[in-house]
N, CA, C and O atoms as a Tripos MOL2 file, in Angstrom:
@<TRIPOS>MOLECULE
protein
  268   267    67     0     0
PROTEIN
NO_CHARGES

@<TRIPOS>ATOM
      1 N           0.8390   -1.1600    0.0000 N.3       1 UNK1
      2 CA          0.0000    0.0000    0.0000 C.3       1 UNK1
      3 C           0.8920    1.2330    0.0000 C.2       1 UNK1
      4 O           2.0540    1.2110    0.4040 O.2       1 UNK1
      5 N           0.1740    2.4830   -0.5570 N.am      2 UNK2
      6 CA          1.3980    3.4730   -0.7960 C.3       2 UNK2
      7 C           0.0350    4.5680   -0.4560 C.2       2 UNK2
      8 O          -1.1580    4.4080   -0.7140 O.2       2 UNK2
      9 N           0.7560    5.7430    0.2370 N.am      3 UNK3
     10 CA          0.0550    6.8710    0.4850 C.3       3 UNK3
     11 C           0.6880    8.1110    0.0970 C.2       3 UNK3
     12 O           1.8680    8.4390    0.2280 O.2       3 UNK3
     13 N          -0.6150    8.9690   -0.5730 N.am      4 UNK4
     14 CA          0.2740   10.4120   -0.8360 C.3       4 UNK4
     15 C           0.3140   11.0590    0.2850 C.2       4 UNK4
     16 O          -0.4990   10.8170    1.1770 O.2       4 UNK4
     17 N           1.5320   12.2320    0.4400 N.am      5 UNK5
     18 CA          1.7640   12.7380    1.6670 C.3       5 UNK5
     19 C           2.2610   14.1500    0.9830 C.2       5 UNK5
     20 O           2.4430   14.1960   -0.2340 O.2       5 UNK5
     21 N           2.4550   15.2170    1.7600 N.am      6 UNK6
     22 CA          2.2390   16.3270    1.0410 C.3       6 UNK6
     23 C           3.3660   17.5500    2.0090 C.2       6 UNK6
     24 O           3.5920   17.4420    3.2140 O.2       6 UNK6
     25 N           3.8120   18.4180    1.2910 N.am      7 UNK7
     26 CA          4.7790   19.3870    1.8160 C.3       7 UNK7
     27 C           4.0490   20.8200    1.1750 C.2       7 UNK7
     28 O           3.2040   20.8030    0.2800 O.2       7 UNK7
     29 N           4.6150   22.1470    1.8960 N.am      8 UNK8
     30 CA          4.3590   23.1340    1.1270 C.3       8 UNK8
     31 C           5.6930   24.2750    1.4770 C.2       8 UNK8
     32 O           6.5240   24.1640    2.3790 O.2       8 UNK8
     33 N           5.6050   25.1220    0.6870 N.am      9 UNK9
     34 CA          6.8360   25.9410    0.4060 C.3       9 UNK9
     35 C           5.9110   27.3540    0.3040 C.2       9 UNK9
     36 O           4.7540   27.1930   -0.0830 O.2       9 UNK9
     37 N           6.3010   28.5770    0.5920 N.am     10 UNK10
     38 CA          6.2240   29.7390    0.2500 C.3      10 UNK10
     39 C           7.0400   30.5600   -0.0940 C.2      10 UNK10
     40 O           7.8810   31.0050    0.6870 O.2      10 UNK10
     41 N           6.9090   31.0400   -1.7760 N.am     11 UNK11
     42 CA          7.8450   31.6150   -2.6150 C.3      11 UNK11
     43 C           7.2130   32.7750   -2.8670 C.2      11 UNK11
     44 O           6.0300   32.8510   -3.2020 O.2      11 UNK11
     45 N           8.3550   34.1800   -2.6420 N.am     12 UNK12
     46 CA          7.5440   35.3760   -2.8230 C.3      12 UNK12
     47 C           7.2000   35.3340   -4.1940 C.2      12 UNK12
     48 O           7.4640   34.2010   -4.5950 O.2      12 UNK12
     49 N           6.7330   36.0340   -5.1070 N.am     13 UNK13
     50 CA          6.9870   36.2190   -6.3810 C.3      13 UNK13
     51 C           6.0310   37.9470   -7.0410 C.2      13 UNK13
     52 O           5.6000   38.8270   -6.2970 O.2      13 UNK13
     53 N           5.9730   37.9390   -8.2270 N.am     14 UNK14
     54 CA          6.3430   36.6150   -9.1420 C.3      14 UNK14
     55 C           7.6560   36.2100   -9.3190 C.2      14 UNK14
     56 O           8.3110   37.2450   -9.4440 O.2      14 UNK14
     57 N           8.3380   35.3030   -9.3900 N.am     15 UNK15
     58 CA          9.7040   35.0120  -10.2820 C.3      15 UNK15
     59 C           9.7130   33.5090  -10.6210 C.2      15 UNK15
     60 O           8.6670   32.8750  -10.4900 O.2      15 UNK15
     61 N          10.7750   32.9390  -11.0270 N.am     16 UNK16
     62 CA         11.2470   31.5180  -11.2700 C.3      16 UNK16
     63 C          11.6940   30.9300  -10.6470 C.2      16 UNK16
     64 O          12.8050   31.2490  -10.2240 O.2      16 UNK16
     65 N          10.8970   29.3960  -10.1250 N.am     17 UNK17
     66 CA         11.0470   29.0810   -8.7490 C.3      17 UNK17
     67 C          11.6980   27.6810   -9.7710 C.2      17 UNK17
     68 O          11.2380   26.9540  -10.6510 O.2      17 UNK17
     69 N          12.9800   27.8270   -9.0720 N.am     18 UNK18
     70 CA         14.2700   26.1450   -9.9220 C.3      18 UNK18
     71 C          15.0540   26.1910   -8.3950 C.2      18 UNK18
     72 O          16.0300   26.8350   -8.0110 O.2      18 UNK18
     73 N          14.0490   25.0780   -7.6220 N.am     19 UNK19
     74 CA         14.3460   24.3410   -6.6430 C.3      19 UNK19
     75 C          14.2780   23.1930   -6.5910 C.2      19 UNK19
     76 O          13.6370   22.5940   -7.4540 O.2      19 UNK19
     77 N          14.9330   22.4980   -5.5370 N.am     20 UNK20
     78 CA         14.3640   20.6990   -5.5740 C.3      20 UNK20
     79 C          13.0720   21.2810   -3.9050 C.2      20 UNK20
     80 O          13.3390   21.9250   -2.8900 O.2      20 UNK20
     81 N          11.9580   20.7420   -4.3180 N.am     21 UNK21
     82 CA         10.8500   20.5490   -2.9210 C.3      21 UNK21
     83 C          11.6400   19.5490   -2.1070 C.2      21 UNK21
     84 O          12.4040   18.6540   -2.4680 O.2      21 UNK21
     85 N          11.1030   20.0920   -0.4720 N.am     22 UNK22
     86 CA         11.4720   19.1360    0.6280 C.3      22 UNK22
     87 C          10.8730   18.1910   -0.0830 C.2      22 UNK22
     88 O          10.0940   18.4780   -0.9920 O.2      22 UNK22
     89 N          11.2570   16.6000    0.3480 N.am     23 UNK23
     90 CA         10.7640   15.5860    0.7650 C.3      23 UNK23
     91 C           9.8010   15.5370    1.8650 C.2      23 UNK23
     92 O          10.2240   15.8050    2.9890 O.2      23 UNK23
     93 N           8.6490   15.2550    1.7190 N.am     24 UNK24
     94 CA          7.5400   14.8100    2.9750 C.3      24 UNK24
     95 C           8.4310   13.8590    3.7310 C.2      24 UNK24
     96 O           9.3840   13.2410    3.2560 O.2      24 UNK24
     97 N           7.8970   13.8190    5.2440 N.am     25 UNK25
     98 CA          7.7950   12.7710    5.7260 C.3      25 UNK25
     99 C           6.7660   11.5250    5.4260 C.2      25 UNK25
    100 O           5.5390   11.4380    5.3770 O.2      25 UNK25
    101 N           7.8350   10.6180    5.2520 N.am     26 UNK26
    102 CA          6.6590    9.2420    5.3140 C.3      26 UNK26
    103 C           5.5660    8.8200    6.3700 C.2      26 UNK26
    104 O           5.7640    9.0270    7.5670 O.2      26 UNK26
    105 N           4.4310    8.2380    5.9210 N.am     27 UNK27
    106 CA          3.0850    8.2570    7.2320 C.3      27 UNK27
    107 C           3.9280    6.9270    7.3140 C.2      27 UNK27
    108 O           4.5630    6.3100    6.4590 O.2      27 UNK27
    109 N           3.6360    6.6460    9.0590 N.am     28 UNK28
    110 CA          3.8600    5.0420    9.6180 C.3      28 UNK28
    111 C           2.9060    3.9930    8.7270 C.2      28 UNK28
    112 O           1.7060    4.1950    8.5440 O.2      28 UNK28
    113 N           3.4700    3.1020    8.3220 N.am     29 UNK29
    114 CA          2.6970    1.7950    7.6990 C.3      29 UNK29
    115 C           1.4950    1.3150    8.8220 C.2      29 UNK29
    116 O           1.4450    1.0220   10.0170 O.2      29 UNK29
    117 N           0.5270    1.4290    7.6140 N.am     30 UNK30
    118 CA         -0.9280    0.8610    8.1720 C.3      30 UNK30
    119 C          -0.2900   -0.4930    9.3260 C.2      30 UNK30
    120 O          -0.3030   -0.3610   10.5500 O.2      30 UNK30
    121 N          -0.0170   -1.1460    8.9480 N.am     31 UNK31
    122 CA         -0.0860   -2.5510    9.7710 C.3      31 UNK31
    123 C           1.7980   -2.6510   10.9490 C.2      31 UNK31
    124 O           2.2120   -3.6530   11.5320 O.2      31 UNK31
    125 N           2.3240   -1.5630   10.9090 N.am     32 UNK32
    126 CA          3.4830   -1.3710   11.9170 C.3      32 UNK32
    127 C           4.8110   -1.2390   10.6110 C.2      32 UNK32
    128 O           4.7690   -1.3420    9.3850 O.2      32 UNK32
    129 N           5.8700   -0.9810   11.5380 N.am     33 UNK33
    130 CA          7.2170   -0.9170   11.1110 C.3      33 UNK33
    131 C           8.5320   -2.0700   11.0360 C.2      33 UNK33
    132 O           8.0280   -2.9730   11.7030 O.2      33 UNK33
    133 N           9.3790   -2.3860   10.7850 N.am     34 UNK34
    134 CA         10.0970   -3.6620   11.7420 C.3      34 UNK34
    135 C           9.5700   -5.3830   11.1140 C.2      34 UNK34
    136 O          10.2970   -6.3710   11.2210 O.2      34 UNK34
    137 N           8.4430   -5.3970   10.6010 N.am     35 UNK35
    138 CA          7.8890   -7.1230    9.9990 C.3      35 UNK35
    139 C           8.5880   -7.4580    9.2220 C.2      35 UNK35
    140 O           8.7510   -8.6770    9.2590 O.2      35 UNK35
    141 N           9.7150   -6.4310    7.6650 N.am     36 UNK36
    142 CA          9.4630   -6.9040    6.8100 C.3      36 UNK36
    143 C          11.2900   -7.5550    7.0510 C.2      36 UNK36
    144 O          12.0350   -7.4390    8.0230 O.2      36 UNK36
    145 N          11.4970   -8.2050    5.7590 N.am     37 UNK37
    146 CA         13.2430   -8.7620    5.6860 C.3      37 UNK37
    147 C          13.9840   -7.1710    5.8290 C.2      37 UNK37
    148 O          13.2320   -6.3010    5.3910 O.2      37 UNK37
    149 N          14.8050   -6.8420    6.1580 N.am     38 UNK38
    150 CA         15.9010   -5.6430    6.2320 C.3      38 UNK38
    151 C          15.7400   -5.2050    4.4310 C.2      38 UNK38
    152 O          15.3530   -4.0880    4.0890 O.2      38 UNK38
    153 N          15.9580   -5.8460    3.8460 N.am     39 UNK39
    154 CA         16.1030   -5.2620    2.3300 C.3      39 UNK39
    155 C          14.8860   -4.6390    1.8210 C.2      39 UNK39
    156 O          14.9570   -3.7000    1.0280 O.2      39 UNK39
    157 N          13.5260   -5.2120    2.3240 N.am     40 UNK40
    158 CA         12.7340   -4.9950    1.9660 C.3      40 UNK40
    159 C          12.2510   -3.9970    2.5800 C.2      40 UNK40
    160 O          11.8270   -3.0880    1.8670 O.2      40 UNK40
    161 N          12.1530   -3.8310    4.1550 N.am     41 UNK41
    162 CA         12.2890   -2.3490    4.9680 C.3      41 UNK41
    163 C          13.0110   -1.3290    4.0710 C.2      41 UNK41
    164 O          12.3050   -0.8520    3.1810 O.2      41 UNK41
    165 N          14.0960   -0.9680    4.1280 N.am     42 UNK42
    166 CA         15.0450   -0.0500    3.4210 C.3      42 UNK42
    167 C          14.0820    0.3180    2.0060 C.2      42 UNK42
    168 O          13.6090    1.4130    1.7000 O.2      42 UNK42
    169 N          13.9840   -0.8730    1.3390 N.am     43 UNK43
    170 CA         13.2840   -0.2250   -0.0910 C.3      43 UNK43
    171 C          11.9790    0.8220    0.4530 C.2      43 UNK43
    172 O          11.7760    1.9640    0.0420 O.2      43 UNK43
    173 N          11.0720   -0.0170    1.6260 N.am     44 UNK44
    174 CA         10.0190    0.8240    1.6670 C.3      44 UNK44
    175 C           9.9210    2.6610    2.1890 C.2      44 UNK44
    176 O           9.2260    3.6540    1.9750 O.2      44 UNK44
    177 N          11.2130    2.2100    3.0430 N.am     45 UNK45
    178 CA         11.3290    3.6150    3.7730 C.3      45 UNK45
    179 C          11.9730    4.7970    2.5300 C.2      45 UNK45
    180 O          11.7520    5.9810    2.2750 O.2      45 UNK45
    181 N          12.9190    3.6580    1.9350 N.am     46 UNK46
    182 CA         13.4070    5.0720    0.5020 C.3      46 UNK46
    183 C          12.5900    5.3330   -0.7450 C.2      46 UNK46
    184 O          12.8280    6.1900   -1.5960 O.2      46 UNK46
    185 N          11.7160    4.5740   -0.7290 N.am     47 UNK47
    186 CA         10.6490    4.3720   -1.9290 C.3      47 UNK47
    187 C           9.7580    6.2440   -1.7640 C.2      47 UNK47
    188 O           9.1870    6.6470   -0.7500 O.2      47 UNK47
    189 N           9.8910    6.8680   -2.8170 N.am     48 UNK48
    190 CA          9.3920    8.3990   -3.2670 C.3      48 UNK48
    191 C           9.2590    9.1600   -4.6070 C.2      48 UNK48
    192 O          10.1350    9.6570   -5.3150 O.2      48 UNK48
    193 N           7.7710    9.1040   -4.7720 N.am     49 UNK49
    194 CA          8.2690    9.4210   -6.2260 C.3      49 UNK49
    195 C           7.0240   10.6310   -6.0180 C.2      49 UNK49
    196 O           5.9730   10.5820   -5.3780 O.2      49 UNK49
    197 N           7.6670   11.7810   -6.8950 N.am     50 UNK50
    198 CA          6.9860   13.2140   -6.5250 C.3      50 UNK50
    199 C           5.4780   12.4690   -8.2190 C.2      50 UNK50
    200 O           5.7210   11.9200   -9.2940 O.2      50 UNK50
    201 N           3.9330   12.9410   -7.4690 N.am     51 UNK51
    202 CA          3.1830   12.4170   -8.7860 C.3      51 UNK51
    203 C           2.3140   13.7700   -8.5420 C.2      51 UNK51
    204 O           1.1220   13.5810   -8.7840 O.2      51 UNK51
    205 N           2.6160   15.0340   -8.1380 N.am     52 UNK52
    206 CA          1.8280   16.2760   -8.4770 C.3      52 UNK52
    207 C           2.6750   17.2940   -7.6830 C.2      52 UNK52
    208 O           3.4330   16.9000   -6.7970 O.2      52 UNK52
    209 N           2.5410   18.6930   -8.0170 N.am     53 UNK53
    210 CA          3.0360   20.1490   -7.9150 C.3      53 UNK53
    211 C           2.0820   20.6660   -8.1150 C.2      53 UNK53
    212 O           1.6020   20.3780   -9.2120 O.2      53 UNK53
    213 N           1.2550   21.6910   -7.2430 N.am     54 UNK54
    214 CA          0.2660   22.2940   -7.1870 C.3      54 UNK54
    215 C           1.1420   23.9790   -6.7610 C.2      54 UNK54
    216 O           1.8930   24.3060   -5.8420 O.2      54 UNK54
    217 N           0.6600   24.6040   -7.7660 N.am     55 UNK55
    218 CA          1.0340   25.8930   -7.6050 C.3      55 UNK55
    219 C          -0.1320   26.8210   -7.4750 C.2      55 UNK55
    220 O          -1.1740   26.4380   -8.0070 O.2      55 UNK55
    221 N          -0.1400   28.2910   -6.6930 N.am     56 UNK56
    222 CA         -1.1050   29.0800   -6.9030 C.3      56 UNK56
    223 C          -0.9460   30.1940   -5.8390 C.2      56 UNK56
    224 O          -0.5280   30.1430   -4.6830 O.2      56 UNK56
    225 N          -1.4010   31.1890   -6.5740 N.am     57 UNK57
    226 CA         -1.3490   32.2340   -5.4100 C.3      57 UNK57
    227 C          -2.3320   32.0520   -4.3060 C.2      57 UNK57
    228 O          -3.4870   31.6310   -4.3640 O.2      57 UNK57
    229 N          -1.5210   32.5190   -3.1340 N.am     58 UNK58
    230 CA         -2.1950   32.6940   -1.6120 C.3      58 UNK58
    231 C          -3.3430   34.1010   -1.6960 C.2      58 UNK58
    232 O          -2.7740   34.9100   -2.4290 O.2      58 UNK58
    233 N          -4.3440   34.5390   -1.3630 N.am     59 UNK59
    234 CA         -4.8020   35.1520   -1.2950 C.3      59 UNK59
    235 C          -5.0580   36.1530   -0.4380 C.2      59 UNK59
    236 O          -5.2640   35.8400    0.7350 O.2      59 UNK59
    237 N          -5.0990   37.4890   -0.8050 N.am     60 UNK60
    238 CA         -4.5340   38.5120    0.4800 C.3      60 UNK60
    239 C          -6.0510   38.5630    0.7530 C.2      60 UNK60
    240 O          -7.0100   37.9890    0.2390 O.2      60 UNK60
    241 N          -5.8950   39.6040    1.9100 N.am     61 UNK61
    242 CA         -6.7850   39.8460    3.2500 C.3      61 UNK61
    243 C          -8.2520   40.5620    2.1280 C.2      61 UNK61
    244 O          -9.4650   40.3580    2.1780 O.2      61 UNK61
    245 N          -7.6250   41.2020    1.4470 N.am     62 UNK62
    246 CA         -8.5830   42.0120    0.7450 C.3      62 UNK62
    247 C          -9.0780   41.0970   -0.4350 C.2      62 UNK62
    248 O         -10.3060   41.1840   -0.4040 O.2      62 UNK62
    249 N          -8.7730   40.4170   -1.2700 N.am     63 UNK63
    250 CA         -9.7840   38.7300   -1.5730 C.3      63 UNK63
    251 C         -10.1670   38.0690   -1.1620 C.2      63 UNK63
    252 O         -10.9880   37.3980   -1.7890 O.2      63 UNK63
    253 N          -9.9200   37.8160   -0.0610 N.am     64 UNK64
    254 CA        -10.8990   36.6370    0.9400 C.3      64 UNK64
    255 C         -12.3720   36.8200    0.5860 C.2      64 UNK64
    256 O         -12.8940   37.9340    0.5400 O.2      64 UNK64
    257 N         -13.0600   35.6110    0.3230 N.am     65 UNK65
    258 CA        -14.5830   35.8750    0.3660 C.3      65 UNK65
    259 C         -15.1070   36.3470    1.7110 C.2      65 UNK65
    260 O         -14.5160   35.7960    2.6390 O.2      65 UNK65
    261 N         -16.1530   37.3060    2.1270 N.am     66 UNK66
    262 CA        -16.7890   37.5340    3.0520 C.3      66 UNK66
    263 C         -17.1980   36.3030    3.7020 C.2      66 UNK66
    264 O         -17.1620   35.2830    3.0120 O.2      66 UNK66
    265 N         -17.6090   36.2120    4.9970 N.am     67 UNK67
    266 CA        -18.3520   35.3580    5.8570 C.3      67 UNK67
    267 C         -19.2100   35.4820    5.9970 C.2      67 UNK67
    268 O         -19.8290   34.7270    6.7460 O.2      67 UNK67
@<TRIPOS>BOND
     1     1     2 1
     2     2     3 1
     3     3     4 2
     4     3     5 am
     5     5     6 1
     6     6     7 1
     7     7     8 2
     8     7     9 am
     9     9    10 1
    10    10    11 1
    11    11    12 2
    12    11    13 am
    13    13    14 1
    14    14    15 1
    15    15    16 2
    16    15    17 am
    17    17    18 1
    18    18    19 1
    19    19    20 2
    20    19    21 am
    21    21    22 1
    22    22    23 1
    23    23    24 2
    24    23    25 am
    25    25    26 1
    26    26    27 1
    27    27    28 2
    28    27    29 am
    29    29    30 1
    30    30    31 1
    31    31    32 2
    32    31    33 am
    33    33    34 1
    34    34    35 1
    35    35    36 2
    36    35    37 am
    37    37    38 1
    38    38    39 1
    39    39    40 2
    40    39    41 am
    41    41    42 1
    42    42    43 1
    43    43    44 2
    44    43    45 am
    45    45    46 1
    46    46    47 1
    47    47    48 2
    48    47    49 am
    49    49    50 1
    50    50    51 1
    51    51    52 2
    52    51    53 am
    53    53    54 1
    54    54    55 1
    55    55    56 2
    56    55    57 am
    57    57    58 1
    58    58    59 1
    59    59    60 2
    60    59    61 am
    61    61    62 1
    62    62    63 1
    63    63    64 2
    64    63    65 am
    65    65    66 1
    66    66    67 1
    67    67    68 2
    68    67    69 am
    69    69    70 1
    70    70    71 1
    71    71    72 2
    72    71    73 am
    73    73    74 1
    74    74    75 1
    75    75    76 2
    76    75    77 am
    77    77    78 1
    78    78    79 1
    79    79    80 2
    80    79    81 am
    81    81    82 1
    82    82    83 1
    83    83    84 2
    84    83    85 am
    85    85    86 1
    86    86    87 1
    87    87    88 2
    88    87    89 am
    89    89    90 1
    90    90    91 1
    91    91    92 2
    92    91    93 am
    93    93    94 1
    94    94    95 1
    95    95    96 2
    96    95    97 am
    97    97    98 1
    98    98    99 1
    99    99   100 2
   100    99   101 am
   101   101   102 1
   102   102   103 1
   103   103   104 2
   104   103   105 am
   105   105   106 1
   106   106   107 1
   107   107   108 2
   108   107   109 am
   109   109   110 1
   110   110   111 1
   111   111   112 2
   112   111   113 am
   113   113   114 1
   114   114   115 1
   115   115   116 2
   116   115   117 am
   117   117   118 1
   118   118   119 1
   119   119   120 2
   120   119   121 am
   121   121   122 1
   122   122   123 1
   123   123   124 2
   124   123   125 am
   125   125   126 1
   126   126   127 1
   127   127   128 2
   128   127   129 am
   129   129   130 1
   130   130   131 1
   131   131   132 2
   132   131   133 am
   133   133   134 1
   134   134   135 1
   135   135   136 2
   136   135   137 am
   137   137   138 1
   138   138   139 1
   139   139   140 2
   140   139   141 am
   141   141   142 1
   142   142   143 1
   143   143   144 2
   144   143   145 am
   145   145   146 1
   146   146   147 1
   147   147   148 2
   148   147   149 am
   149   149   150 1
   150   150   151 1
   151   151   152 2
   152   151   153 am
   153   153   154 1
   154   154   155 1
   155   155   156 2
   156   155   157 am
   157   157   158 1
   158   158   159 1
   159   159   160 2
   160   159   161 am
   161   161   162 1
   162   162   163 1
   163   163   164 2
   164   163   165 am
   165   165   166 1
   166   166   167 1
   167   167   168 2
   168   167   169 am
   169   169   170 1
   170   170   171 1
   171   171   172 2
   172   171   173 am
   173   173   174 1
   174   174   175 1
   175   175   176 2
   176   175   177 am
   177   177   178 1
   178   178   179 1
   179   179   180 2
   180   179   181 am
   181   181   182 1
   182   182   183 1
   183   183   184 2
   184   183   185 am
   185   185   186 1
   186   186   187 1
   187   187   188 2
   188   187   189 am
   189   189   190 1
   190   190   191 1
   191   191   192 2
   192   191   193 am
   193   193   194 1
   194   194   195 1
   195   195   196 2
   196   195   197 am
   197   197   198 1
   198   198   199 1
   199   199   200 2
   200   199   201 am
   201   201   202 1
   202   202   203 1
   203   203   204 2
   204   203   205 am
   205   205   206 1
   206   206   207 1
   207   207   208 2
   208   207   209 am
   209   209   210 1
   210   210   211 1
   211   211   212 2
   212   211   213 am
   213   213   214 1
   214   214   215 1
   215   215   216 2
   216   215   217 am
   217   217   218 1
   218   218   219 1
   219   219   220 2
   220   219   221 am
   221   221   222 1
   222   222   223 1
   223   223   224 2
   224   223   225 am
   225   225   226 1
   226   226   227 1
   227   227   228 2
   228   227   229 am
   229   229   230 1
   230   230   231 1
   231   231   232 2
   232   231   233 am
   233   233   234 1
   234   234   235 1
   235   235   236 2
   236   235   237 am
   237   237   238 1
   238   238   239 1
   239   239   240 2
   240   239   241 am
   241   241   242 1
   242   242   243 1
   243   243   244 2
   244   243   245 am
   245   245   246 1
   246   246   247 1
   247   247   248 2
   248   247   249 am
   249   249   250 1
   250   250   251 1
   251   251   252 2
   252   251   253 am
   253   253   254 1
   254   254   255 1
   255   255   256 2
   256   255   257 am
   257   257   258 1
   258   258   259 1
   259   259   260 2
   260   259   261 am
   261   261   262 1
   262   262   263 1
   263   263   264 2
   264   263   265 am
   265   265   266 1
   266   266   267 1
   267   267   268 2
@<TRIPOS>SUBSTRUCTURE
     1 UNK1         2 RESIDUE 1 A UNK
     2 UNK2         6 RESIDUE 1 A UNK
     3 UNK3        10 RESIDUE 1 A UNK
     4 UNK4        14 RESIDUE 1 A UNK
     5 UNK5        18 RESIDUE 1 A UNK
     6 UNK6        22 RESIDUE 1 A UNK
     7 UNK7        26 RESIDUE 1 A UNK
     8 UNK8        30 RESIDUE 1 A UNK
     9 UNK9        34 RESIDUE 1 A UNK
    10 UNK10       38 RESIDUE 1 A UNK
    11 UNK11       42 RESIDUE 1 A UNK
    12 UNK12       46 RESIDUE 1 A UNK
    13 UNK13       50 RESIDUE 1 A UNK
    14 UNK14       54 RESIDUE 1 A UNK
    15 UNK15       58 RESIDUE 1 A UNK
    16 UNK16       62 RESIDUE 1 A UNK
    17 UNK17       66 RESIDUE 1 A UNK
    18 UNK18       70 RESIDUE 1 A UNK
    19 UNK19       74 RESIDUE 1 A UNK
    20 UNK20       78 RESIDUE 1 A UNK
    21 UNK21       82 RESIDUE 1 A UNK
    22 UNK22       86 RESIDUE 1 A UNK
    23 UNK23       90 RESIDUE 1 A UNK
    24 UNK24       94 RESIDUE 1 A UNK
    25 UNK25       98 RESIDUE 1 A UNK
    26 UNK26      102 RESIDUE 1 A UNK
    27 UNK27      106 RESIDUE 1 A UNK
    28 UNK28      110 RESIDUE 1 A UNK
    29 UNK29      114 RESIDUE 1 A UNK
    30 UNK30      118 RESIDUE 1 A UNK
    31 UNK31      122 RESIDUE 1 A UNK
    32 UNK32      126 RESIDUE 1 A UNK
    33 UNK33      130 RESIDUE 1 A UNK
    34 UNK34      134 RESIDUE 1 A UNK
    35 UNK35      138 RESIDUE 1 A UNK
    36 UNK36      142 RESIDUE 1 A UNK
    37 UNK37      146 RESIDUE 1 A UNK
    38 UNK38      150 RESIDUE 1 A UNK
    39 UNK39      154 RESIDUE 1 A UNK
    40 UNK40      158 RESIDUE 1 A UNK
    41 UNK41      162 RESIDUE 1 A UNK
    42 UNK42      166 RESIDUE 1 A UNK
    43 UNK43      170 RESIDUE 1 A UNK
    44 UNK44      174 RESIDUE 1 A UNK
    45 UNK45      178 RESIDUE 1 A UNK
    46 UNK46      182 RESIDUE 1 A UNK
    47 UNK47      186 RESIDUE 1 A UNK
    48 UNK48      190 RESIDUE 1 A UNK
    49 UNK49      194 RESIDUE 1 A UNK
    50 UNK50      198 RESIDUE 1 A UNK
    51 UNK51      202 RESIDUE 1 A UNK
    52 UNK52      206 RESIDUE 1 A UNK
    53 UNK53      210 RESIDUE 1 A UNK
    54 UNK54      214 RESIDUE 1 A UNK
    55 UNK55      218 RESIDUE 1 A UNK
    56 UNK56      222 RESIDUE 1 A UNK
    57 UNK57      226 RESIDUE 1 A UNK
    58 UNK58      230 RESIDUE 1 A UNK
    59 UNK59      234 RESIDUE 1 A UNK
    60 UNK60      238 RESIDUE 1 A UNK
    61 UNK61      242 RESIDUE 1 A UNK
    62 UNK62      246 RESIDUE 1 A UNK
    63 UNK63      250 RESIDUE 1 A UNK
    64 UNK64      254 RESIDUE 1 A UNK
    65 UNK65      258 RESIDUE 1 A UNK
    66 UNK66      262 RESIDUE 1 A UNK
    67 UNK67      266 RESIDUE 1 A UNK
C-alpha cells in the first residue's frame, strides 16, 4: 500500500522558482514498522516518487470571500 503525503513551500513572487521541494515525511505503515526482511524495509522507507506540484497564489486579506 502506498500513500500520498504532502509538503508546502512559500515563494515570494512573481519570479522563477528552480528548486528541488522538501521531501515529505513518510506516514507510519498501516499494519506497523520492523515485519518486513531488512532489504525490503530499506526499499520501503526510501521508496518516493513526486506524482503532483500544485502551484497558486495565496490570497490577500482584501480577496478573501466575506463570511
Amino acid at each position: 500500500m502506498q500513500h500520498l503525503v504532502a509538503s508546502a513551500v512559500e515563494v515570494a513572487g512573481p519570479k522563477h522558482f528552480d528548486e528541488v521541494l522538501p521531501r515529505p515525511q513518510r506516514r507510519p505503515a498501516f499494519f506497523g514498522d520492523g515485519a518486513l526482511p531488512p532489504e525490503q524495509e530499506k526499499a520501503k522507507n526510501e521508496f518516493y516518487r513526486d506524482v503532483l506540484v500544485l502551484a497558486f497564489p495565496v490570497p490577500t486579506a482584501s480577496s478573501a470571500l466575506a463570511t
